[in-house]
N, C-alpha and C positions, 0 to 999 in steps of 0.2 A: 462489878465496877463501882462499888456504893461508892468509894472514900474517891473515886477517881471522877473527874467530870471529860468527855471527851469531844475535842473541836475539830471541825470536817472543814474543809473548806475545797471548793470543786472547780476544775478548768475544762469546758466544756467545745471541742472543738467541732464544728458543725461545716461540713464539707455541704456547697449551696449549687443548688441542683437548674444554674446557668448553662445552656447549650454551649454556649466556649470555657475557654479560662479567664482569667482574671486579667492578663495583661496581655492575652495576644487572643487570637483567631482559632486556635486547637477545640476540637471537640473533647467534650466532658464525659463521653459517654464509658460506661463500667464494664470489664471485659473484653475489653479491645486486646488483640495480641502485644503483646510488650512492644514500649519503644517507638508503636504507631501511630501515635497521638500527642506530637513533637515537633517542634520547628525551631530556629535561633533564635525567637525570644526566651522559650520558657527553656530552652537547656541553654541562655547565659552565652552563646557567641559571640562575638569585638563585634561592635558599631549596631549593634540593634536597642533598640529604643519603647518602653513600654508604654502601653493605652487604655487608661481604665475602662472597665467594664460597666458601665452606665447602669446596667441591669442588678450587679452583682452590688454596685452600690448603693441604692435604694430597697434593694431587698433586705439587707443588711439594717438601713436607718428604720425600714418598716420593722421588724425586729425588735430595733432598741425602744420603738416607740411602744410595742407590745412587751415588754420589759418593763415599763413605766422610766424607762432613763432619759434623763436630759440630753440631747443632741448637739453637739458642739457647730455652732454657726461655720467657723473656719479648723479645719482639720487638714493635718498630712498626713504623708510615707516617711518610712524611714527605712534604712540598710539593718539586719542583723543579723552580725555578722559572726559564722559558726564555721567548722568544715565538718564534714560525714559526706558520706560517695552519694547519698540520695537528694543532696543539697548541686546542683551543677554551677551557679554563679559564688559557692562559697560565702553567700549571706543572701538574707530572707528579704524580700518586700515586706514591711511590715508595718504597726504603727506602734511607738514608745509613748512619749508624754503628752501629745493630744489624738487620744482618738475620738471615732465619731462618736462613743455615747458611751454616758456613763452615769452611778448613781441611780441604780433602778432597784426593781425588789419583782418577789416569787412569791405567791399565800401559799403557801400547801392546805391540801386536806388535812393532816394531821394539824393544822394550826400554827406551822413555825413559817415567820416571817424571812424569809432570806433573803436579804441583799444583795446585789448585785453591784460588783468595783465600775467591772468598765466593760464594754463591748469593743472589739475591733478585728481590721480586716488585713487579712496578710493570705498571702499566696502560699498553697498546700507543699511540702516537698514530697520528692519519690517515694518508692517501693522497694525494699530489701528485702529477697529471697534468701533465706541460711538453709544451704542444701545439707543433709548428713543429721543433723542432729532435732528434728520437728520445728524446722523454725526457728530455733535457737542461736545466737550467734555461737555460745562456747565450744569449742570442738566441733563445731562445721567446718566442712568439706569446703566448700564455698560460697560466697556472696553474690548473689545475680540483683542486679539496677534495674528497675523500671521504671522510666520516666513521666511514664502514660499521667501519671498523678498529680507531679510538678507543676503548678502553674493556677490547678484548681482555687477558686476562690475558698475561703476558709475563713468561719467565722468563728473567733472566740469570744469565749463568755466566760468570764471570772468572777465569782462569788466570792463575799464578804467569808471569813468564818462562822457561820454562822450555823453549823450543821451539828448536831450533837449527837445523831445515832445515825450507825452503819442505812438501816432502814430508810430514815429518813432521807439520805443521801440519793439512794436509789429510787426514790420519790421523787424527788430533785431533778433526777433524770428522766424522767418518767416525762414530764408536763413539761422540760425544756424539746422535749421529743414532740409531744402532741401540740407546742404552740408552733415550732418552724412546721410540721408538718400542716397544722391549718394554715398557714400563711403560705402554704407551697412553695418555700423558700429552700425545701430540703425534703428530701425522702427519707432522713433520718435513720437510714439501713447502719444498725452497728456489726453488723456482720459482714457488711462493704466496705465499713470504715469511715461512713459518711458520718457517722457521729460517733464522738471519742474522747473519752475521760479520764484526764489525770485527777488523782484524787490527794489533798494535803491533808495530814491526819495527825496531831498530836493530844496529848494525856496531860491534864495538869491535877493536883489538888482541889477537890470541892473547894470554890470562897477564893480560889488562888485567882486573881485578873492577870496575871502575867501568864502569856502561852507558853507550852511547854517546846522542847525540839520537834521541828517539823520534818517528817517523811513523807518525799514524795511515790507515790506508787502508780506506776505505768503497765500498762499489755493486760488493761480488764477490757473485755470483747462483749461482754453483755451486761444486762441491769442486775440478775444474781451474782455474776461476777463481782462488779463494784462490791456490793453488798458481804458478801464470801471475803474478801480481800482486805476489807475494810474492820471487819468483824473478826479477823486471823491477826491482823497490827494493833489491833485494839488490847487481845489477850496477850501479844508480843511483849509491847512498851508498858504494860501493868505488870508483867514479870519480870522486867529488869528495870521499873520504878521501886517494887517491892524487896528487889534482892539490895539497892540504895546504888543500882547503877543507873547515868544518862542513855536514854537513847540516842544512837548518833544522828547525828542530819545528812539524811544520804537520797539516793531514788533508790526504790527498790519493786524492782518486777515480780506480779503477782503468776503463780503457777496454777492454771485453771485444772490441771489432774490432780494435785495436792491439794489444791486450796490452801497453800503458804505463799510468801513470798519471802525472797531474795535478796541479798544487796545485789546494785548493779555497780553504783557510784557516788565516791562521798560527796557533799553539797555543804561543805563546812565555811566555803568563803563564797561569795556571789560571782555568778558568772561574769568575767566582763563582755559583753556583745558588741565594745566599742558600734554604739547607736551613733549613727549619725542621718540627716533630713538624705531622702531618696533628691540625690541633684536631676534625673531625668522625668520627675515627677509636680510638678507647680504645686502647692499647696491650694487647697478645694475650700469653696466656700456652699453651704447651704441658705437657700434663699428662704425667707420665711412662708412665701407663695409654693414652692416646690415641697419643703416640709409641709404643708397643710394638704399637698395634692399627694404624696404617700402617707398620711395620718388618716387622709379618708378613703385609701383602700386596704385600709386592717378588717377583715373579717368579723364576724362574733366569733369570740376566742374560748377555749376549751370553757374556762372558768366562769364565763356567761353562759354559755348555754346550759350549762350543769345546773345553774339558779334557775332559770328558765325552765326546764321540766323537772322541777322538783314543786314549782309552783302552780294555781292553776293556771290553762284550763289542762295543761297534762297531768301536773301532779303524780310523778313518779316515784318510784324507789330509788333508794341511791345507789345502789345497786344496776337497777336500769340506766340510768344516768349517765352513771361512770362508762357502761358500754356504748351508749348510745353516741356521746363527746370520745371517745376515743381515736376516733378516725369521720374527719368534717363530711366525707365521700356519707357515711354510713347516717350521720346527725341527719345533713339535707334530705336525704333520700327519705328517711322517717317521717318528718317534716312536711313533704310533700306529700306522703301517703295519710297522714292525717286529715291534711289541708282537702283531700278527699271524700272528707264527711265518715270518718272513719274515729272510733273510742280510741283514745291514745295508749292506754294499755292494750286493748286488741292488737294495733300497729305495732307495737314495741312486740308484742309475744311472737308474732309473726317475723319481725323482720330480724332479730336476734336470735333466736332460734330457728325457724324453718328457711330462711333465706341465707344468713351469714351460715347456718349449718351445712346447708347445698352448696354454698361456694368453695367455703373451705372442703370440702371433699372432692370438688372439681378441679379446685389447685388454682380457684378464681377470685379477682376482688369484684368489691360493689358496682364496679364502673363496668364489667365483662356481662353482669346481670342482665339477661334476656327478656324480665320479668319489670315492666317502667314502674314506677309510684305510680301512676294512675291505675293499672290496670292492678297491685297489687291490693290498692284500694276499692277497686270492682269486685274483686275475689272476697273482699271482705262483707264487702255491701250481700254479695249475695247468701254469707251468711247470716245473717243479721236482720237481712227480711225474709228470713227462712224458707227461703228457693235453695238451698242445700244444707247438707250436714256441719260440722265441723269436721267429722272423718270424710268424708266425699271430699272437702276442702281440700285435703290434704292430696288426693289422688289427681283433682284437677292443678294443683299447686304445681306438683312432680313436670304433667304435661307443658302444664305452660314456662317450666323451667328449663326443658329440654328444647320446645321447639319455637316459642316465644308469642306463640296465641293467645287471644287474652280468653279470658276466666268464662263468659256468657256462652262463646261460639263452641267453646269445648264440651260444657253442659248440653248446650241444642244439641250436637252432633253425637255425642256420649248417653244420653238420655239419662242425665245424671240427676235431674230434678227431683228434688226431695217429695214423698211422700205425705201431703198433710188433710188428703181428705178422710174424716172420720170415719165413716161408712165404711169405706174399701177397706183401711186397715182394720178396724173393728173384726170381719168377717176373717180376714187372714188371722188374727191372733188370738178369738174363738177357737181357729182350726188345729194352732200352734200349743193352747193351753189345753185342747182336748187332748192333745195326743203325746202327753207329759201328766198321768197321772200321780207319779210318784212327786213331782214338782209342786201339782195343789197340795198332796198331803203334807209336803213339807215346810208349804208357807201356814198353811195351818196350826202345821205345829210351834210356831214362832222361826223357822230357820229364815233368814231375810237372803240368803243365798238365792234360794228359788227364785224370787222376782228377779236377780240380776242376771241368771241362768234363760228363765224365759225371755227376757228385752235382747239378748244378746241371740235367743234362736229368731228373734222380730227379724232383728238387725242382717242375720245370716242368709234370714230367706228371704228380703227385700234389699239382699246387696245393698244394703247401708242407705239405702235412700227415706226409708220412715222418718219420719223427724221425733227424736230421740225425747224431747219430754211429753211428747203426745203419745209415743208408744207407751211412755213409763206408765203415765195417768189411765190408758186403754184396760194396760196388763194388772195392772191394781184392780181395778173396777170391776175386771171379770174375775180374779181370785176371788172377792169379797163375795160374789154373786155364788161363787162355786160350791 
């Protein structure tokens, strides 16, 4: 791609995770039998009349403020206005030339600044089934409607072009994914469809400032998707820039078993949506007191907290970091177990591995956890003032995952307390190194095997409760003697 430079620009729609819909009274909920989750506002009946969603609109402003966009004081609705069977009032609630927020930006990790055009709020449309063909409309059998969808509030997010690699893109997605999910504004499932990405992609000339033809690309379902799709148009439109032909301006649907895409439809003149002001909707004003009272319930957002343990008193890996900020459930809960007088790397090793590892194998998230921050931080304590092992840890870890006891009462009752008087072990590992004579010979001989061989028969015949650098320093002592 040397001689090519390539511009991304991304339309981010985020399905917002409100107990009703946007303009009537219907539940929101995913999985409902078809068509059950419907009344004469949101499938468009004569003489029904819409009601903003109070919740759906301030989750939204909170949003753009986590965006860094400016928030438009006075904003409307508008009509637009389309047909397709999963559309039922034949145009969309939506908002055209003012919406609420606009003019914001994204840091990436990788360091590219992306802007952000505008943020706004429009009502979700249907569901189309294409039976016969996986989905497909071409040569299906037929079209099944479900309206369950219709009405959802739905937030878009439009980006500047400012995206220049496939990767990057899918970055993009990444962190617009981790910020509504910290703000709990959306569950962010793309495999729900609660988040959904059109992707615009053109190729111009290194040094050229004019864009090249833009193609739109639809039906990517996940973050590789994008990525795959974007990365297949890329090789696309350099092959018919270098053969001295235009790409057309069309949409074109990405195929997740190929990894190609498609034309669907040319885009060579602009849609007209004949926009016009929603007449059943007054145009909204934001109060400067209401904006200050959702600006001060924005969360620490992914990208603060990330600085935040990279710094002391954590000072983590970035690596750590990134997991730790990836989901706010899993950050807090960290956080907390720290706050429990616990080494933050210990809390981190623990709670990204041996906890998120138990859940996910249970098919659980952080919040189903039997196991509180306090008590994961008793577990810890008690390795730490060496009343147990780090393997012992591990065994009363298991218990109190299972049955939600904490760490001390399962030690008392298990008789799991570490081994640390000298004496007693001494006499046990005298008995253990007499009765391995080939073992002293071999540490003798320089093989360092031996000493790990004997700590490990310590370990076997004190069911792990010796305390592990006391045995080391015992078993040493007495080779040397031997």
């Amino acid at each position: 791609m040397a001689d090519f430079e390539t511009v991304i620009g991304l339309e981010v729609h985020v399905e917002m995770a409100t107990v009703s819909k946007l303009f009537c009274g219907c539940p929101t909920k995913f999985g409902a039998p078809p068509n059950t989750h419907v009344c004469p506002v949101c499938l468009g009946l004569p003489g029904v009349l819409p009601v903003l969603n109070r919740q759906a609109l301030e989750w939204a402003v909170m949003t753009g403020l986590a965006l860094g966009c400016t928030i438009s004081p006075r904003f409307k609705f508008d009509r637009k206005h389309y047909y397709y069977p999963d559309l039922p009032k034949n145009f969309q609630i939506s908002q055209y030339d003012i919406p609420f927020a606009r003019d914001g930006h994204l840091d990436l990790a990788s360091g590219r600044k992306v802007r952000i055009h505008r943020v706004h709020l429009e009502e979700d449309a249907g569901k189309l089934i294409h039976e016969g063909t996986a989905g497909q409309i071409g040569g299906g059998t037929a079209a099944l409607v479900d309206y369950n969808r219709t009405g959802i509030p739905l937030m878009e997010i439009v980006s500047e072009p400012d995206l220049r690699q496939p990767a990057e893109a899918a970055e993009y997605l990444r962190e617009i994914q981790r910020i509504v999910r910290y703000l709990r504004v959306s569950d962010g499932n793309m495999e729900e469809g609660s988040l959904r990405c059109d992707a615009n992609i053109s190729l111009r000339p290194v040094g050229e400032a004019k864009l090249g033809a833009k193609v739109e690309i639809k039906n990517m379902n996940s973050f590789r998707g994008v990525e795959r799709a974007l990365e297949h148009e890329e090789i696309r439109q350099k092959e018919l820039l270098l053969a001295g032909k235009v790409p057309a301006m069309e949409t074109r649907l990405f195929n997740e078993e190929t990894g190609e895409t498609r034309s669907m439809r040319g885009k060579e003149g602009a849609h007209d949506y004949r926009y016009f002001p929603e007449p059943d909707l007054l145009p909204f004003t934001m109060s400067p007191d209401r904006l200050e009272k959702i600006r001060k319930g924005i969360p620490e957002l992914p990208a603060e907290r990330n600085r935040k343990l990279l710094a002391p008193p954590y000072s983590l890996s970035e690596y750590d970091a990134q997991v730790l900020t990836s989901d706010r459930a899993v950050g807090d809960y960290f956080e907390a177990v720290v706050a429990g007088g616990v080494a933050a790397k210990s809390a981190c090793n623990w709670v990204t591995t041996e906890l998120l590892g138990a859940l996910k194998a249970a098919g659980q998230g952080i919040g189903d956890s039997r196991i509180t921050p306090g008590e994961m931080s008793s577990l810890l304590r008690l390795i730490g003032d060496g009343t147990i092992s780090g393997k012992i840890a591990k065994t009363v870890f298991a218990e109190m995952f299972k049955t939600g006891k904490k760490a001390a009462d399962i030690v008392r009752e298990q008789g799991l307390t570490q081994i640390a008087d000298e004496g007693a072990l001494r006499t046990d590992i005298e008995k253990i190194v007499a009765a391995n004579p080939r073992s002293i010979a071999d540490f003798k001989a320089g093989k360092q095997q031996a000493l790990g061989f004997l700590i490990g028969q310590v370990m076997k015949a004190t069911q792990g409760k010796a305390n592990p650098g006391l045995a080391n320093k015992l078993v040493k002592e007495i080779l040397e003697k031997s």
